[in-house]
N, C-alpha and C positions, 0 to 999 in steps of 0.2 A: 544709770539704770534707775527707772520710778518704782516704787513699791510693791505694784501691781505688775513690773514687768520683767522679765520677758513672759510671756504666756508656753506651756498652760501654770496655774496654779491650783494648789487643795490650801481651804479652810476647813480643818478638822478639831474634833474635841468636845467633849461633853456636854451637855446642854447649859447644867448650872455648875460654878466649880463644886467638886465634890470632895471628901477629903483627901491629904496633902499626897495621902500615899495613892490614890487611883487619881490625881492630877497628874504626878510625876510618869506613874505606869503610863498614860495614854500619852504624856509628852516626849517622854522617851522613844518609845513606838512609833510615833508621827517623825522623828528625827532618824531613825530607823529606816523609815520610808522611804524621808526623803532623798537619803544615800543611796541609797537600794534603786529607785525609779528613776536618778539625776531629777526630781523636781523639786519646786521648790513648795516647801508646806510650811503653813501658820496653825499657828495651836489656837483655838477657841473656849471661849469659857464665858460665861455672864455671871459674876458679882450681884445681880438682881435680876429677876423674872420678875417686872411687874404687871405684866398683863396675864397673871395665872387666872386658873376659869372658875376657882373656886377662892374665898377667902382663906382658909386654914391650908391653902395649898402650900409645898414647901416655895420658898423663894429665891434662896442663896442665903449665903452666909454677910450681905450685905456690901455695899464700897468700902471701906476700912478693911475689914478683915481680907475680904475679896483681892485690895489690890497686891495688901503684903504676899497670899498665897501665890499672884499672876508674877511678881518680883520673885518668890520663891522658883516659881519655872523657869524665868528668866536667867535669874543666877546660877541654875542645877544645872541646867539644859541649854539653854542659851540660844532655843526657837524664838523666832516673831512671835507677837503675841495680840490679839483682840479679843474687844469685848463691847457688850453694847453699854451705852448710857442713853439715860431716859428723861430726863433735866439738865435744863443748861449747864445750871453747875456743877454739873456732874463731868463736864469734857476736860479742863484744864487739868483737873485729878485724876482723872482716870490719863490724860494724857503722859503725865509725868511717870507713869509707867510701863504703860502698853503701847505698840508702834501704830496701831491700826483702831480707830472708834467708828461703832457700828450704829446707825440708824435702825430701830426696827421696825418693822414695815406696819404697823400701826401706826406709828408717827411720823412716819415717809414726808409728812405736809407739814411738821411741827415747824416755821420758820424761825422760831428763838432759839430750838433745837439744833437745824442746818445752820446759822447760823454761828452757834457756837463751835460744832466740830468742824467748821470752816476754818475758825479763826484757831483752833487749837497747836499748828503746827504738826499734825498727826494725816497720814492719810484715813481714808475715808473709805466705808461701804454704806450703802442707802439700799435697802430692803424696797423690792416695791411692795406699793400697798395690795394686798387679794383682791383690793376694788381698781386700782386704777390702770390704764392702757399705758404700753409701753412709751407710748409720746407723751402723755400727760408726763411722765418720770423726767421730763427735760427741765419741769420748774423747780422741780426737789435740786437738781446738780445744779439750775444757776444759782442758788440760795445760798449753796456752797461755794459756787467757785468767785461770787460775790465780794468774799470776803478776803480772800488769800488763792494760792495757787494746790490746795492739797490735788494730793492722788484721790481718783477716784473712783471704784469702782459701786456699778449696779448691778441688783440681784434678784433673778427672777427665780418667783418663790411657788408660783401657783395662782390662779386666782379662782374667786367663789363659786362653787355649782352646787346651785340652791344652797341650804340650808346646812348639810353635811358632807359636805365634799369638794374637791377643789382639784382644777386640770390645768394641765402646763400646755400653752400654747407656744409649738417649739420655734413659729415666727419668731419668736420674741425676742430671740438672742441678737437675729440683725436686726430686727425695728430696733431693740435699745441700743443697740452701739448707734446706730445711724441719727437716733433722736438724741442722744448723750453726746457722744463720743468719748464714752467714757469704757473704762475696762467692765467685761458683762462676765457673772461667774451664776454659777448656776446652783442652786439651793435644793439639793436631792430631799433628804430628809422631810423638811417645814413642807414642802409641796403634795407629800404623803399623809399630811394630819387629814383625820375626818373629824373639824371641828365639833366638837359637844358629844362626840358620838362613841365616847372612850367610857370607861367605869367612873361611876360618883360624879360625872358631867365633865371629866377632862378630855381633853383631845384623843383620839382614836386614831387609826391607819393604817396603814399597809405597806411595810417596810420589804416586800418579798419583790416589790416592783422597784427597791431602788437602782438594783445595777441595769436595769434595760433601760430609764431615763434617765441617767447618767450618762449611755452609750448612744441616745438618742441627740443628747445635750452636746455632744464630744462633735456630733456630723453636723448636728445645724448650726454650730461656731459660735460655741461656748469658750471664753476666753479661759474660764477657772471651774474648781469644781467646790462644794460647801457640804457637808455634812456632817452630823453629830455620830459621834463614837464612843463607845463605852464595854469595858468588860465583858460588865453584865449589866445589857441594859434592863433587866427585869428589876434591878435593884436602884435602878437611877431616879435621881430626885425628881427629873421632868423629862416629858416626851419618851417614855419606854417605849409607846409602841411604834416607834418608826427608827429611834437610835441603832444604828449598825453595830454588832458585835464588834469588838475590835480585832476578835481572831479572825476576823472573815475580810477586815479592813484592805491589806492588802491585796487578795485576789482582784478584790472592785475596781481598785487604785489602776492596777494594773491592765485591765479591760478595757478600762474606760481610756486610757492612756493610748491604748493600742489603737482604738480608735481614731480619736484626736489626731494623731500622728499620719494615719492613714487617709484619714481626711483632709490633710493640708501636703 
């Protein structure tokens, strides 16, 4: 069995870690799930946000501290675990703790990037970029699969409409497995930001539309599901306005599952 498989799967979990005690609550939770739904869920977290839209924005408590806390879920909890990194040397370290390293979809094209979490021993997700078409996403995974044999999946996140806004073309689940062949999971939340269009110039959205494109994502053969959860996402370090309560997590989980199921 590959990383990514058997299908469906949930990437869930906070946008940046946040402290020890609302890491464990949502990981807990997520483990919770997964028993409860038979599926199989990864915990989510970034160690760094470095493409925040503002300098003094919060970022993460940084890799060092970041990885001990993703080790702290690990050993409490004992979910899978991902995270993105954003420099090369950034995969090998982050690898030796977490089972899954994430591209993110800004640096979709990074080749010293892909090529590291290629060579890390870790499977793989590759974000697409908001700019680029589903076939274009074939030379991000050969980059990777260049170097080694990781798992890997692609992640269709939304792409740019105009200025402030961004639409999921729900093609896009078979154009990327067909251009990839790779596992395609679908990015509820990120596909909801309204770039620049939040308070003090951060991201903005519309978090009320995630379970119908979730349910959308489940028919057009979405292999996995991705989104950020939190408490309270009013109090979360990044992307409040789209972060799913965590008490509502499960109903969606559920929905969207139904679907899936029914679909195939």
């Amino acid at each position: 069995m590959s990383f990514w498989s058997p299908a469906p799967v949930v990437v869930a979990g906070p946008c940046v870690l946040e402290d020890r005690s609302t890491n464990m609550k949502v990981a807990e939770h997520l483990l919770e799930l997964s028993e409860k739904h038979s599926v199989r869920v990864i915990f989510k977290a970034s160690f760094d946000k470095a493409n925040r839209s503002n300098a003094d924005a919060p970022r993460g408590p940084g890799i060092d501290r970041g990885l001990e806390e993703l080790q702290q879920v690990k050993n409490e909890i004992g979910i899978p675990l991902l995270t993105d990194v954003h420099e090369p040397w950034q995969a090998q370290k982050a690898a030796s703790v977490v089972d899954c390293l994430q591209v993110p979809a800004f640096l979709c094209r990074q080749t010293d990037l892909l090529l590291a979490v290629g060579a890390s021993g870790r499977a793989v997700n590759i974000k697409k970029g908001q700019w680029m078409s589903a076939e274009a996403m074939a030379g991000a995974v050969g980059k990777v699969r260049s170097v080694g044999d990781a798992d890997i999946a692609v992640t269709e996140r939304g792409a740019f409409f105009g200025y402030g806004d961004l639409v999921v073309d729900m093609r896009n689940f078979r154009r990327l497995r067909e251009a990839t062949g790779a596992f395609v999971l679908y990015d509820a939340t990120h596909s909801l930001q309204r770039p620049g269009l939040g308070t003090g110039g951060s991201s903005g959205g519309n978090r009320e539309y995630c379970t119908d494109l979730l349910k959308g994502s489940a028919a057009a053969g979405a292999d996995g599901f991705f989104l950020e959860t939190h408490p309270n996402p009013a109090q979360a370090s990044s992307d409040s306005a789209t972060m799913v309560p965590l008490g509502e997590l499960d109903h969606i989980i559920e929905r969207t599952l139904d679907v899936w199921r029914a679909a195939r």
